[in-house]
PDB file of the backbone (N, CA, C, O) and the ligand in Angstrom, with CONECT records:
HET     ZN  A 101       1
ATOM      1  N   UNK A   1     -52.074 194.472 140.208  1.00  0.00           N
ATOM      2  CA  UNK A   1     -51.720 193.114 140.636  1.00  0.00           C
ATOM      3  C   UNK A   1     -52.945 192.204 140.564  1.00  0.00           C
ATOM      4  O   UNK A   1     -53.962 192.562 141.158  1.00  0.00           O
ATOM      5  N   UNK A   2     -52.932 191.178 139.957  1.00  0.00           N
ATOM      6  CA  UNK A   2     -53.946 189.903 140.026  1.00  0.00           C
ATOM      7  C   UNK A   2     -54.791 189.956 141.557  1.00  0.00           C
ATOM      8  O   UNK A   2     -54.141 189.770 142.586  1.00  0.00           O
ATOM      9  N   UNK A   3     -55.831 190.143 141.601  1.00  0.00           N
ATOM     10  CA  UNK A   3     -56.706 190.094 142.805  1.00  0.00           C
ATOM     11  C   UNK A   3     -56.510 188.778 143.471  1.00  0.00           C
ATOM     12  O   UNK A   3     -56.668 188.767 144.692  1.00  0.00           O
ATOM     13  N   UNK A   4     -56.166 187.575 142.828  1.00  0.00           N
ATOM     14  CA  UNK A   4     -55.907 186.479 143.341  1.00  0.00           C
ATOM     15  C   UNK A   4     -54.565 186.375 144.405  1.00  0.00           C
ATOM     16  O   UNK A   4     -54.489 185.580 145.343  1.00  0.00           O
ATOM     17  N   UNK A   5     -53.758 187.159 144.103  1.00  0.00           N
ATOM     18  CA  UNK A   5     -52.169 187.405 144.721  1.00  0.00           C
ATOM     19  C   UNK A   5     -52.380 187.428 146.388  1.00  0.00           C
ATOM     20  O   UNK A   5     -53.373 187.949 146.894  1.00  0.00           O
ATOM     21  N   UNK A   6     -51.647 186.992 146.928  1.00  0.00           N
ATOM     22  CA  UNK A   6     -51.885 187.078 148.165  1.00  0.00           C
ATOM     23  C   UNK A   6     -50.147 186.409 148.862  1.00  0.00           C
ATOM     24  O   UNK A   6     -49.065 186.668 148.336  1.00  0.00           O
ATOM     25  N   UNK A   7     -50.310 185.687 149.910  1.00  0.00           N
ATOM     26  CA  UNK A   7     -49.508 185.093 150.461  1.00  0.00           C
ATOM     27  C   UNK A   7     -48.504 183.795 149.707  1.00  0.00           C
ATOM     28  O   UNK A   7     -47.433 183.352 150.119  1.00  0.00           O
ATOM     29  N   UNK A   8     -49.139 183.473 148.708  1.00  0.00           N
ATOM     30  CA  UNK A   8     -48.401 182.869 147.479  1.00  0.00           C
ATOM     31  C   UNK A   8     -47.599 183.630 146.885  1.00  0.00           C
ATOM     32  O   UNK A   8     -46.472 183.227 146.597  1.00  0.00           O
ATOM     33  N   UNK A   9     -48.024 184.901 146.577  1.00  0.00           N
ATOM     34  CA  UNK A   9     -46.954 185.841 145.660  1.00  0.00           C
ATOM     35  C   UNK A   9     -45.778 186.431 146.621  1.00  0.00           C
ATOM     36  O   UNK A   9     -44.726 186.880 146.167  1.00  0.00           O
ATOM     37  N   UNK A  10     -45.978 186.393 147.504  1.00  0.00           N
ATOM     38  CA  UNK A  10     -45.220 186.820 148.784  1.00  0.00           C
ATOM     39  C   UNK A  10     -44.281 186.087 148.441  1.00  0.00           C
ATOM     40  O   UNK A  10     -43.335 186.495 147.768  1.00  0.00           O
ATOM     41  N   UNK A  11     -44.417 184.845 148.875  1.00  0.00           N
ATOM     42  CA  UNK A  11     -43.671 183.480 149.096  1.00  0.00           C
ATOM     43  C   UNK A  11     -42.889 182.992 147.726  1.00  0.00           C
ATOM     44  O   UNK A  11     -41.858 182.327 147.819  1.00  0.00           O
ATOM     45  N   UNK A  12     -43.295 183.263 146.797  1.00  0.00           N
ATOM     46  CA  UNK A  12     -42.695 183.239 145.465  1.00  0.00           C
ATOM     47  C   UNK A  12     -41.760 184.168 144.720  1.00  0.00           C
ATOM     48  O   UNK A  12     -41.081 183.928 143.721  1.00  0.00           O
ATOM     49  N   UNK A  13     -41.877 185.317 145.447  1.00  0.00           N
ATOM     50  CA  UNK A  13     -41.055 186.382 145.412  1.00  0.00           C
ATOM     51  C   UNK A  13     -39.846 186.257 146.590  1.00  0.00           C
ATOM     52  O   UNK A  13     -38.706 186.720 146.577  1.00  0.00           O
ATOM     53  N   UNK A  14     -40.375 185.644 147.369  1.00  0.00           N
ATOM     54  CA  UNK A  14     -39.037 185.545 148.297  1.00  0.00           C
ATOM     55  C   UNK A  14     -38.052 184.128 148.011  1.00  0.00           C
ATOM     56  O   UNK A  14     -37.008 183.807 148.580  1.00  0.00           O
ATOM     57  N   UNK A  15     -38.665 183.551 147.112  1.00  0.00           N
ATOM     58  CA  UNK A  15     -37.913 182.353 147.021  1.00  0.00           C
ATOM     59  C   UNK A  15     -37.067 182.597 145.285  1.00  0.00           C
ATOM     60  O   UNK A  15     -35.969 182.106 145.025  1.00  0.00           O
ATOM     61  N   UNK A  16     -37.724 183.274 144.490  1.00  0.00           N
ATOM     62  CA  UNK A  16     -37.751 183.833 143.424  1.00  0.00           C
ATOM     63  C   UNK A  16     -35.992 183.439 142.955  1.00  0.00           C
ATOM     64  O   UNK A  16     -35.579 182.563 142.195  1.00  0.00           O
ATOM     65  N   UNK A  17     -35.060 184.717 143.939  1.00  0.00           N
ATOM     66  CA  UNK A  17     -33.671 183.843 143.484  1.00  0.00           C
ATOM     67  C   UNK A  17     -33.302 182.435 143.245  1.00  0.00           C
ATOM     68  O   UNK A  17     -32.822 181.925 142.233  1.00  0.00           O
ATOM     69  N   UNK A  18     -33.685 181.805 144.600  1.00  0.00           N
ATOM     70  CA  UNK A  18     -32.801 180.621 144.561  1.00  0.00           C
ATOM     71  C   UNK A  18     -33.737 179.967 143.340  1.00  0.00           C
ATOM     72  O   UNK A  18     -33.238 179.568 142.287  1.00  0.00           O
ATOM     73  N   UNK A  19     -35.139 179.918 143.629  1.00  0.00           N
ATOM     74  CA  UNK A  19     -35.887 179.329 142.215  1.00  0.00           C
ATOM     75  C   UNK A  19     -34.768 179.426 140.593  1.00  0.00           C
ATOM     76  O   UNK A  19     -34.360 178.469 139.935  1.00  0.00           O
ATOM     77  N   UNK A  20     -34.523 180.941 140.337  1.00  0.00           N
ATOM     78  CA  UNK A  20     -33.887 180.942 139.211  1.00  0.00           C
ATOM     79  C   UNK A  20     -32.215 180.591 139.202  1.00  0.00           C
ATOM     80  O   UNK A  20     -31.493 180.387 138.225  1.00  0.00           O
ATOM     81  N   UNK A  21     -31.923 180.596 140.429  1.00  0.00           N
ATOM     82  CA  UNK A  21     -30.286 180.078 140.185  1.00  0.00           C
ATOM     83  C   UNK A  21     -30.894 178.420 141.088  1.00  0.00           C
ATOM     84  O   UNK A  21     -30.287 178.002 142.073  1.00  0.00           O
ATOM     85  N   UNK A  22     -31.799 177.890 140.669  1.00  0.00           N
ATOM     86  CA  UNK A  22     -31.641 176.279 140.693  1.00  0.00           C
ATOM     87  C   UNK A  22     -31.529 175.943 142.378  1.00  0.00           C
ATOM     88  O   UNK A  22     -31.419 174.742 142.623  1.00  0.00           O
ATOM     89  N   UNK A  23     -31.543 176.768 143.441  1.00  0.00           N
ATOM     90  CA  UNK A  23     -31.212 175.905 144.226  1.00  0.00           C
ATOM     91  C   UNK A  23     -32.316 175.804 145.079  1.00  0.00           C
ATOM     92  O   UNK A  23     -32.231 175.875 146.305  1.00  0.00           O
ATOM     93  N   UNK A  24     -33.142 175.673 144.576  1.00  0.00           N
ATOM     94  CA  UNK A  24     -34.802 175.667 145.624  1.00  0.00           C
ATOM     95  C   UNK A  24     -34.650 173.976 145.848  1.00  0.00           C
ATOM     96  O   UNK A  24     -33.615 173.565 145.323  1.00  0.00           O
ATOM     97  N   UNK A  25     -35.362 173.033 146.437  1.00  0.00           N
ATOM     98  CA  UNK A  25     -35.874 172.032 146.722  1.00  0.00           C
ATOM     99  C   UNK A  25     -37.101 171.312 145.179  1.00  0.00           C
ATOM    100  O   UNK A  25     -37.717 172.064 144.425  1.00  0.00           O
ATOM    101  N   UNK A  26     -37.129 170.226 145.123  1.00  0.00           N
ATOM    102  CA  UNK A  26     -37.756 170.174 144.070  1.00  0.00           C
ATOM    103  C   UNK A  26     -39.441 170.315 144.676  1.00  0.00           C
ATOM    104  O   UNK A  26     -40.375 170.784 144.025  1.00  0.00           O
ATOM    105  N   UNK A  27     -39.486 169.977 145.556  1.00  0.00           N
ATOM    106  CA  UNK A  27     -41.068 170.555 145.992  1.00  0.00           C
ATOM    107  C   UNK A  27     -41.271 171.756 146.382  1.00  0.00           C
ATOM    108  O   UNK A  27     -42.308 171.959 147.013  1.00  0.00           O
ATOM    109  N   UNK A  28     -40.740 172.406 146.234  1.00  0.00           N
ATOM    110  CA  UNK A  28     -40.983 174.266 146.188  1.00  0.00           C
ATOM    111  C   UNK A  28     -40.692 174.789 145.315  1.00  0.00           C
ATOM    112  O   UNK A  28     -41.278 175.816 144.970  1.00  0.00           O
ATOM    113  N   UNK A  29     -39.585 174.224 144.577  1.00  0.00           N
ATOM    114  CA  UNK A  29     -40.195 174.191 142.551  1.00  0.00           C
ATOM    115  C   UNK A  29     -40.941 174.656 142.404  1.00  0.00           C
ATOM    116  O   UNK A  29     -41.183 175.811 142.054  1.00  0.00           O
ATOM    117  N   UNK A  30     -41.746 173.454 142.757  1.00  0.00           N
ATOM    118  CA  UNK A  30     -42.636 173.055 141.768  1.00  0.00           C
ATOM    119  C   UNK A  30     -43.830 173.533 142.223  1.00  0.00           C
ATOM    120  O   UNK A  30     -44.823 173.290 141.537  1.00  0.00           O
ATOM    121  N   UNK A  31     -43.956 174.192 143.282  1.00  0.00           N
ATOM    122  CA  UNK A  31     -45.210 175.050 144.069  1.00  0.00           C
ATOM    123  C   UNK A  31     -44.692 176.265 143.393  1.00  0.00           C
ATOM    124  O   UNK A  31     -45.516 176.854 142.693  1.00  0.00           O
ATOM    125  N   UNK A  32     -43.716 176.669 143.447  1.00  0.00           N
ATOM    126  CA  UNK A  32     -43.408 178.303 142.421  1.00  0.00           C
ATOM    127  C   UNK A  32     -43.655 178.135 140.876  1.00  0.00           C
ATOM    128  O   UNK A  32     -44.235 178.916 140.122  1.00  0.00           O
ATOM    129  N   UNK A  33     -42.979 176.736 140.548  1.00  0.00           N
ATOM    130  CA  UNK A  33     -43.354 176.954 138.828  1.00  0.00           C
ATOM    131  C   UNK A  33     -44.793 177.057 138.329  1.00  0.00           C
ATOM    132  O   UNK A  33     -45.209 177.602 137.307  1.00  0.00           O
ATOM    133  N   UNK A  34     -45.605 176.261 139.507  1.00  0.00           N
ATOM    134  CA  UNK A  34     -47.518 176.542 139.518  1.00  0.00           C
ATOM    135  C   UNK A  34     -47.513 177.670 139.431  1.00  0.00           C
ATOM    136  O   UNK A  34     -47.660 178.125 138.297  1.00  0.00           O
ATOM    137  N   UNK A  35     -47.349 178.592 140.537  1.00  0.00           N
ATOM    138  CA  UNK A  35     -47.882 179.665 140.720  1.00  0.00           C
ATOM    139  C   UNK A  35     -47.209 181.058 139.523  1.00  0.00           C
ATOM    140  O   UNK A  35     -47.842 182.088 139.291  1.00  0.00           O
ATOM    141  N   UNK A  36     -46.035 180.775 139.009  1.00  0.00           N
ATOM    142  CA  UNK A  36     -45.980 181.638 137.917  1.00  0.00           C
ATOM    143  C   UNK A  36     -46.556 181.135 136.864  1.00  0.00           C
ATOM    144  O   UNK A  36     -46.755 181.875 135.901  1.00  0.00           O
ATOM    145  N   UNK A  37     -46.853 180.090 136.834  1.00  0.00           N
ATOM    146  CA  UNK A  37     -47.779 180.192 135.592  1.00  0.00           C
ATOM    147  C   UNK A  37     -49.117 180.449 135.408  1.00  0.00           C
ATOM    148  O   UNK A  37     -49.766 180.355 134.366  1.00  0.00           O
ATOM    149  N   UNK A  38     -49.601 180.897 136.882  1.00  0.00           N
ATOM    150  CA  UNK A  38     -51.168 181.029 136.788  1.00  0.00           C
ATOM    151  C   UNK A  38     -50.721 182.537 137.467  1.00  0.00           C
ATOM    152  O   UNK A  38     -51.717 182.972 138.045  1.00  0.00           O
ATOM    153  N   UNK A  39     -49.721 183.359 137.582  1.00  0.00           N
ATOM    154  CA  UNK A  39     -49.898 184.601 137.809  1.00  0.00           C
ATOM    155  C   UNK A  39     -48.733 184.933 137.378  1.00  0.00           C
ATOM    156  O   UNK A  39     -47.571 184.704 137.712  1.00  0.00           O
ATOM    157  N   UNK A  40     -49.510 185.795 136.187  1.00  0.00           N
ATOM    158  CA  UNK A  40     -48.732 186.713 135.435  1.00  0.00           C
ATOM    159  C   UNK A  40     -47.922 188.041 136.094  1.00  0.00           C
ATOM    160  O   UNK A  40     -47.119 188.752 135.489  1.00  0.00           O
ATOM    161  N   UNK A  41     -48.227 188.141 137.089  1.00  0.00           N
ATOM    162  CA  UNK A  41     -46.985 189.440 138.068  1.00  0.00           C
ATOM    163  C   UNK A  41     -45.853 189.069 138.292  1.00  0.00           C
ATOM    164  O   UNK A  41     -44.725 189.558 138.231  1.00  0.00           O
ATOM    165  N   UNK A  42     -46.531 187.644 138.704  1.00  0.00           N
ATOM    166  CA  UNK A  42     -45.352 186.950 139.619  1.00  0.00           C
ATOM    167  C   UNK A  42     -43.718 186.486 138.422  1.00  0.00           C
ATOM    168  O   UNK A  42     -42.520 186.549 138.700  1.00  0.00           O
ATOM    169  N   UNK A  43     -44.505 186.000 136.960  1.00  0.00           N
ATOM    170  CA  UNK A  43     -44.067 185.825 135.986  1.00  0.00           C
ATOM    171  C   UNK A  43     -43.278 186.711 135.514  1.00  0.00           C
ATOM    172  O   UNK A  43     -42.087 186.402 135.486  1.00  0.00           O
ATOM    173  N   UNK A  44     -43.646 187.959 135.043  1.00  0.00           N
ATOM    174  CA  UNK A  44     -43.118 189.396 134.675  1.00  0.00           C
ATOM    175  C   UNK A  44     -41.987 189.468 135.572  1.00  0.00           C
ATOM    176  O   UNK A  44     -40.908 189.764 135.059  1.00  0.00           O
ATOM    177  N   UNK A  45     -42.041 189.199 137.122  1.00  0.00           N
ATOM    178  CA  UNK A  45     -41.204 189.303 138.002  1.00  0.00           C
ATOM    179  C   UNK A  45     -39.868 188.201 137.539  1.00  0.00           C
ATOM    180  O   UNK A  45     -38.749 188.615 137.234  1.00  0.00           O
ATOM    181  N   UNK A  46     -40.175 187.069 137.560  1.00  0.00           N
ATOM    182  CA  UNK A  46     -39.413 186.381 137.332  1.00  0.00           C
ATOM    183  C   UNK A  46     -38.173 186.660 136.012  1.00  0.00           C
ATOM    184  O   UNK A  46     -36.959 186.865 135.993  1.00  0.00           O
ATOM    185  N   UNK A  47     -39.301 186.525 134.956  1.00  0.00           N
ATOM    186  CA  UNK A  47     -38.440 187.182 133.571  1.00  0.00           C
ATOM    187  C   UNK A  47     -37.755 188.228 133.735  1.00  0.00           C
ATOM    188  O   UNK A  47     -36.623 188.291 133.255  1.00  0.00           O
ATOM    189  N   UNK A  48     -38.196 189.073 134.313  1.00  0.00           N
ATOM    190  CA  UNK A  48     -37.108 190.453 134.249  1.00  0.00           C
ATOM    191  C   UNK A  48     -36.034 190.313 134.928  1.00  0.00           C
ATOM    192  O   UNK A  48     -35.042 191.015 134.732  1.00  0.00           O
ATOM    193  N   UNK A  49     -36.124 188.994 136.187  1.00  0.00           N
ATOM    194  CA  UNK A  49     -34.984 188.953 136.709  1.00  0.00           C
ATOM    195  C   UNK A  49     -34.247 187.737 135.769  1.00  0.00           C
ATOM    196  O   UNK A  49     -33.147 188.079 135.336  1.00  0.00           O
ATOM    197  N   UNK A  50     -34.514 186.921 135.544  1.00  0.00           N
ATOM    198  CA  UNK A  50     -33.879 186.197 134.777  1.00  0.00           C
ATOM    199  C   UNK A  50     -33.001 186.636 133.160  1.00  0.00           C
ATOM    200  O   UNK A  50     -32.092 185.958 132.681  1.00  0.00           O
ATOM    201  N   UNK A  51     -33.394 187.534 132.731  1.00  0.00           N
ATOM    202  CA  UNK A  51     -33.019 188.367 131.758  1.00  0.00           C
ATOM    203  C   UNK A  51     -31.912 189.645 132.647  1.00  0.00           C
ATOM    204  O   UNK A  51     -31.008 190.171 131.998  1.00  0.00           O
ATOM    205  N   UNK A  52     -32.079 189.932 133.792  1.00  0.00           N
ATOM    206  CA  UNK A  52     -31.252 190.779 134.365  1.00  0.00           C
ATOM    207  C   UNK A  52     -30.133 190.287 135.158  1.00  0.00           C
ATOM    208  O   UNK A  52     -29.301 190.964 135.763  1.00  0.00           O
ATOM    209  N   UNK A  53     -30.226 188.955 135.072  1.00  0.00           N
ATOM    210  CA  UNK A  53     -29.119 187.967 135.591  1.00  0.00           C
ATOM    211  C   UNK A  53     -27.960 187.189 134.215  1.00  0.00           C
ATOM    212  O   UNK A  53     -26.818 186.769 134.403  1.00  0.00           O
ATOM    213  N   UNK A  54     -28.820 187.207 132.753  1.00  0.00           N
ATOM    214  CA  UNK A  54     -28.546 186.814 131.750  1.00  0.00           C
ATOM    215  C   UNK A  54     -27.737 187.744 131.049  1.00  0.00           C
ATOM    216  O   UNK A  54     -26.836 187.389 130.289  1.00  0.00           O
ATOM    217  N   UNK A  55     -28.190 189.556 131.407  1.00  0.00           N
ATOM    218  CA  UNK A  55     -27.483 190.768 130.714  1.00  0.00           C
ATOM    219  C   UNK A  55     -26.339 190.466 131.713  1.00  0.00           C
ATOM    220  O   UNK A  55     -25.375 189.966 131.133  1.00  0.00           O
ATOM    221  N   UNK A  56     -26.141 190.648 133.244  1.00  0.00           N
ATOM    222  CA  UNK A  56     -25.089 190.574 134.035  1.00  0.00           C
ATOM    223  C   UNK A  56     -24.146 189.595 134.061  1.00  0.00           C
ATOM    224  O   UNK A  56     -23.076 189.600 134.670  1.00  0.00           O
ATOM    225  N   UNK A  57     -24.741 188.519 133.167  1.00  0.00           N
ATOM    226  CA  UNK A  57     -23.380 187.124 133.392  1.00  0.00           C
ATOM    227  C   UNK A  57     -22.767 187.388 132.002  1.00  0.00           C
ATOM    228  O   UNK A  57     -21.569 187.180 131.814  1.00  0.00           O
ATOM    229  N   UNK A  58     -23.480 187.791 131.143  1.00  0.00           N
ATOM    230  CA  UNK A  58     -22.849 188.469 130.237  1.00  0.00           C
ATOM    231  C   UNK A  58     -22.074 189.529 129.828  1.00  0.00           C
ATOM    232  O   UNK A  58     -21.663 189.780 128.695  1.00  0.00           O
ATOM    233  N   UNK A  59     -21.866 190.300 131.153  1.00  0.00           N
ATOM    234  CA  UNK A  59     -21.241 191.790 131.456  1.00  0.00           C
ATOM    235  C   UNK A  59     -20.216 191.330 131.848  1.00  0.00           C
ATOM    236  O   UNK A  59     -19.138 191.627 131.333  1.00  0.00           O
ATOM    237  N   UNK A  60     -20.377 190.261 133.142  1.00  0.00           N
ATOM    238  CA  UNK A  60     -18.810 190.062 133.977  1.00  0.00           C
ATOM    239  C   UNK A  60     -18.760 188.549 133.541  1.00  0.00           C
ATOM    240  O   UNK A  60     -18.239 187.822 134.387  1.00  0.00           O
ATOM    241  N   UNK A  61     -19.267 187.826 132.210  1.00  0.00           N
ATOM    242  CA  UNK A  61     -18.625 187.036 132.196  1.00  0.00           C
ATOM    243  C   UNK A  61     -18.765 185.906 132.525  1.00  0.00           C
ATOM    244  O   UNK A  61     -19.908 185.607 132.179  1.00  0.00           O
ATOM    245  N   UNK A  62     -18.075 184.673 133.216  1.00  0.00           N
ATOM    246  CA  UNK A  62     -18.582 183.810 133.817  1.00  0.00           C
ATOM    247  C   UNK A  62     -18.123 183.819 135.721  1.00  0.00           C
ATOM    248  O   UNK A  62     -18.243 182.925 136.559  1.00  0.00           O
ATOM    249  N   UNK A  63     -17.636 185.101 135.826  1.00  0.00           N
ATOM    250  CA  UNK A  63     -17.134 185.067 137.187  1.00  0.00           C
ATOM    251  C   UNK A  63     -18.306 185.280 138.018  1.00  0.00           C
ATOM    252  O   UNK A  63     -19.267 185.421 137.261  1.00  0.00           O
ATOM    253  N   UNK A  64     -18.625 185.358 139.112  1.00  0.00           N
ATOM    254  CA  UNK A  64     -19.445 186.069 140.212  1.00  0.00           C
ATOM    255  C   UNK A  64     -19.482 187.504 139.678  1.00  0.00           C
ATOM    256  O   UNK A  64     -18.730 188.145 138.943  1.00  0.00           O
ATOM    257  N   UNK A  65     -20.663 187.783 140.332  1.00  0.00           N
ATOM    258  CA  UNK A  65     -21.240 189.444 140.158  1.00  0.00           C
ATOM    259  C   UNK A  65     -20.182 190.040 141.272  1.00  0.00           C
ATOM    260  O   UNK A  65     -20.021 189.467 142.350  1.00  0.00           O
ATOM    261  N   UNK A  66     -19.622 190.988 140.989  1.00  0.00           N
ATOM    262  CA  UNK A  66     -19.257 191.734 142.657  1.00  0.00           C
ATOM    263  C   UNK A  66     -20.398 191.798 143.361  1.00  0.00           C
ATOM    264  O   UNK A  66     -21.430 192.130 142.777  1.00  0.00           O
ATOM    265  N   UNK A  67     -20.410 191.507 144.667  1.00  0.00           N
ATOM    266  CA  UNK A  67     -21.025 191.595 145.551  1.00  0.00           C
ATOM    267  C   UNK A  67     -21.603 192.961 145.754  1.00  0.00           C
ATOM    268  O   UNK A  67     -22.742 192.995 145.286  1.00  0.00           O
ATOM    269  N   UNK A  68     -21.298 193.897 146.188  1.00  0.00           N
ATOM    270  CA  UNK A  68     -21.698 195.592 146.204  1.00  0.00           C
ATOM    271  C   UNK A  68     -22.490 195.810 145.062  1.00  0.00           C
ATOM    272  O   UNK A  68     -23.472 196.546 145.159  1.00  0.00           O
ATOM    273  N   UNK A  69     -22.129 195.142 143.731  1.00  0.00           N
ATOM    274  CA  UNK A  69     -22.784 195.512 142.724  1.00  0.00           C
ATOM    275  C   UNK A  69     -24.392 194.583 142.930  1.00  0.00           C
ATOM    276  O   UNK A  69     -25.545 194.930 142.674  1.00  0.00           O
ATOM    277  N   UNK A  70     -23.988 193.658 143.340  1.00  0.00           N
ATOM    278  CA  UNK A  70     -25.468 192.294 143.460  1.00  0.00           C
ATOM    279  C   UNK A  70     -26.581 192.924 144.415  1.00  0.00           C
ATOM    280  O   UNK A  70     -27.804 192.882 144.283  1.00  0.00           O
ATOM    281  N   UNK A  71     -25.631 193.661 145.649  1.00  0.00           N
ATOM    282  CA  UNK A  71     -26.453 194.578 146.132  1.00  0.00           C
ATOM    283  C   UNK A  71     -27.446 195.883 145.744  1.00  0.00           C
ATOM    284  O   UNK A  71     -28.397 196.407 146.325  1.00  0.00           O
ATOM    285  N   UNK A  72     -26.956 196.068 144.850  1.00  0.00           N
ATOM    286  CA  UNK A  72     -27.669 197.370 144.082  1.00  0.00           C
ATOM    287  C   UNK A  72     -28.206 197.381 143.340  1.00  0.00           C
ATOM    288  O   UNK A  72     -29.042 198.185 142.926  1.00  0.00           O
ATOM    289  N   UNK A  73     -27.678 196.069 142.841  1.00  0.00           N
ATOM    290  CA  UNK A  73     -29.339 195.219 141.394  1.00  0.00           C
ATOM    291  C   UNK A  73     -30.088 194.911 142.532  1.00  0.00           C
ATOM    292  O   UNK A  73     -31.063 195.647 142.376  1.00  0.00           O
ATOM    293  N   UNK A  74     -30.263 194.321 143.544  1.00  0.00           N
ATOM    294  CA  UNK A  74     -31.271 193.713 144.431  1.00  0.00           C
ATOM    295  C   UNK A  74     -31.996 194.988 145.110  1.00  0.00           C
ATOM    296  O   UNK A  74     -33.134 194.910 145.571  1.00  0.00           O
ATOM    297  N   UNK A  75     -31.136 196.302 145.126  1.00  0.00           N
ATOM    298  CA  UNK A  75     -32.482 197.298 145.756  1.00  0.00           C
ATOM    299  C   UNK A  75     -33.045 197.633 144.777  1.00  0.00           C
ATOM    300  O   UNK A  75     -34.228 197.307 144.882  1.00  0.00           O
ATOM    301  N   UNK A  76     -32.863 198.070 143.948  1.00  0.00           N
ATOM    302  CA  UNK A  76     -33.041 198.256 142.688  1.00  0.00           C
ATOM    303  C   UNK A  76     -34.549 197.594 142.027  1.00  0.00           C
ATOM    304  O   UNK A  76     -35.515 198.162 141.516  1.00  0.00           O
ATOM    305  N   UNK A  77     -34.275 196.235 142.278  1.00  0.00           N
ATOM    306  CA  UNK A  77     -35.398 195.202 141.920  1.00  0.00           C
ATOM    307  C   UNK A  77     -36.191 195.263 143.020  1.00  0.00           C
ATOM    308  O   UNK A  77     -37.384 195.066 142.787  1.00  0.00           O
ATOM    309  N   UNK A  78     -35.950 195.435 143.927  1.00  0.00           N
ATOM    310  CA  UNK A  78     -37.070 195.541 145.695  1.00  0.00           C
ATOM    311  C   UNK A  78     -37.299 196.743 145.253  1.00  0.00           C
ATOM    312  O   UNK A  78     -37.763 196.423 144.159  1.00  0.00           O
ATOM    313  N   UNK A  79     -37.329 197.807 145.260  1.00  0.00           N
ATOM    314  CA  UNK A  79     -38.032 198.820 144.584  1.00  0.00           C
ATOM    315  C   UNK A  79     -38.772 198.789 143.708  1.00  0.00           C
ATOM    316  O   UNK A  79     -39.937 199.098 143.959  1.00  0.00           O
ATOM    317  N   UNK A  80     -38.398 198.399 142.296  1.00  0.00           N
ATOM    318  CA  UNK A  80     -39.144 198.020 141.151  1.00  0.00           C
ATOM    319  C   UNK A  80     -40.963 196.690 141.544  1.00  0.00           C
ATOM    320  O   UNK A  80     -42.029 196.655 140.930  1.00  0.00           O
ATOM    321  N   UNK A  81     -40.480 195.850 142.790  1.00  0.00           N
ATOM    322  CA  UNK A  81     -41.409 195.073 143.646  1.00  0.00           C
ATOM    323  C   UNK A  81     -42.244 195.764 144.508  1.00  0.00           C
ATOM    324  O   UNK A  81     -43.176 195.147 145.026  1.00  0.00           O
ATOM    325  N   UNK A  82     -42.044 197.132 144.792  1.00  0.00           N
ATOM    326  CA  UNK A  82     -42.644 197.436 146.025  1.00  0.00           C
ATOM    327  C   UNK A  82     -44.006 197.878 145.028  1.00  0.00           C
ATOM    328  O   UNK A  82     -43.986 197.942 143.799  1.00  0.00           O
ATOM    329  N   UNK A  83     -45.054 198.130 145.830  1.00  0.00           N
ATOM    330  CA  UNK A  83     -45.962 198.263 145.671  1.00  0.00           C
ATOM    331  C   UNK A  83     -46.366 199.672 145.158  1.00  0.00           C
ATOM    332  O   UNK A  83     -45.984 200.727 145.664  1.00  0.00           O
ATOM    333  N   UNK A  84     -47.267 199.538 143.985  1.00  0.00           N
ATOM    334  CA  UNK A  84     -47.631 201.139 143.406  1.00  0.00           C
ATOM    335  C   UNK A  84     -47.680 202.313 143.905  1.00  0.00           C
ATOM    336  O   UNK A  84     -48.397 202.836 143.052  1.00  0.00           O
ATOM    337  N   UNK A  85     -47.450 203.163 144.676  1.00  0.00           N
ATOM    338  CA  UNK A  85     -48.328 204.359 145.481  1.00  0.00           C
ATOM    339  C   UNK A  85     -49.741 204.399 144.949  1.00  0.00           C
ATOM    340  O   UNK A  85     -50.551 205.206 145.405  1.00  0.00           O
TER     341      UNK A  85
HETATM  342 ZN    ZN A 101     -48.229 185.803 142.168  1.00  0.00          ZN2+
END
């Protein structure tokens, strides 16, 4: 992880959804779109979910994800987030 990462990457990761489904505030945007572009983790993070939201709307379509299923991409990805051993 970027030695720079700290309480920004935290905060960017927790906002991370609504950032990519649009419903953040435009001034927390735009404090997340900074910070992925000057940290590449945070970035990687983003893309993989955005590409894993792009394979899934493409699976079911234009309906909603099942829910149970949204759940299990999301541990799934909190795992893939947690920290190295
Ligand atoms: Zn970061």
């Amino acid at each position: 992880m970027n030695p720079d990462c700290g309480p920004e990457c935290q905060e960017t990761l927790r906002q991370i959804e609504r950032f990519l489904d649009g419903e953040l505030d435009p001034g927390i945007r735009a404090v997340i779109d900074k910070h992925l572009s000057s940290c590449s983790p945070c970035m990687e993070r983003a893309e993989f979910r955005k590409h894993l939201k792009e394979l899934i709307a493409s699976k079911c379509g234009r309906d909603r994800m099942p829910a149970d299923l949204l759940r299990r991409v999301e541990a799934m990805i909190d795992a893939q987030d947690a920290p190295a051993p």
